[in-house]
N, C-alpha and C positions, 0 to 999 in steps of 0.2 A: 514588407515583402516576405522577411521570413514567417508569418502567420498565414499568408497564403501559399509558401509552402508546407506550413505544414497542417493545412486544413487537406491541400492538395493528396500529399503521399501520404500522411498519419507519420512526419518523422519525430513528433513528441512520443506518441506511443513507442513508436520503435524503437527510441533511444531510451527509455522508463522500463522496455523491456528488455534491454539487455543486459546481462549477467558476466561478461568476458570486453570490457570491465563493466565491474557492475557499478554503470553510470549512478542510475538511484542513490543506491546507500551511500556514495560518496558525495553525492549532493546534498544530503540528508545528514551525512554527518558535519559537513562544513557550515550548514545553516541553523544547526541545533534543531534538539526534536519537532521542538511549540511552532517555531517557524518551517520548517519542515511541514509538519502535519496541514498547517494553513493553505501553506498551498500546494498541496497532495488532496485535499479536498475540496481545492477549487478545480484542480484536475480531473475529480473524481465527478464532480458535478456538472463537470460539460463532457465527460469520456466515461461514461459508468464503465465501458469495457475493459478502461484500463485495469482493472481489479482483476480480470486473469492474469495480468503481466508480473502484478506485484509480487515481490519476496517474500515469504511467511513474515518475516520480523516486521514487514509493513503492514501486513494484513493484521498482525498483533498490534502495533502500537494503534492502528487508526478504532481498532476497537477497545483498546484502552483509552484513548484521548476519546472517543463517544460516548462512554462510559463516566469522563470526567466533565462533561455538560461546557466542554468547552464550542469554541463558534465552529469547528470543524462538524461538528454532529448536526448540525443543519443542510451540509452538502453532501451528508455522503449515508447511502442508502444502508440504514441496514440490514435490511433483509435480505439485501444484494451480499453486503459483507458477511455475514455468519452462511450466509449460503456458499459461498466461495471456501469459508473455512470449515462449514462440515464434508465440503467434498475434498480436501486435505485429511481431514480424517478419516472419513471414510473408503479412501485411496489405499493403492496398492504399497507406496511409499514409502515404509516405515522411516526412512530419512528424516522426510518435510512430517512427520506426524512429531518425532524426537522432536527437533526442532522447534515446531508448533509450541507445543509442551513446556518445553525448558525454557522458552523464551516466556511466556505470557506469567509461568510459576515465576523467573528471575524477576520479571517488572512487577510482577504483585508483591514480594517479598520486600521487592527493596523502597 
């Protein structure tokens, strides 16, 4: 029942997209990255849309984990994703550019 609501209203996106709390990363961090990322790209491959909703730190790891030739890079578009993150860059936001930035530098360093 709950799948047909939320085929119904789109309330997995809704709830993926909210930031106050920001449901996501708290899911993401209680499930650890690897499993996280798994099924964020099974999400990603039945919802491409959801990839507007995403945090920068997700749009960074899911292109780190594609990167690492893990099974996630099978579901998830990326020309969809780098597309999504040149228009963070290319935006008005210097916020989400910092952001962008300092996140993708932190997980390549460490």
């Amino acid at each position: 029942e709950l799948q047909r609501h939320d085929a119904d209203i789109r309330l997995g996106r809704a709830l993926r997209g909210s930031r106050d709390p920001d449901l996501l990363m708290d899911f993401m961090e209680r499930r650890g990255s690897e499993d996280a990322m798994s099924w964020l790209g099974n999400v990603l491959a039945s919802e491409p849309e959801t990839l507007t909703v995403l945090p920068t730190s997700c749009l960074c790891e899911l292109l780190i984990t594609h990167t690492s030739r893990s099974g996630v890079e099978r579901r998830v578009d990326l020309s969809r994703l780098l597309g999504r993150l040149c228009e963070i860059l290319s935006g008005n936001d210097e916020c989400a550019v910092d952001m962008l930035l300092a996140h993708l530098v932190h997980r390549l360093a460490s």
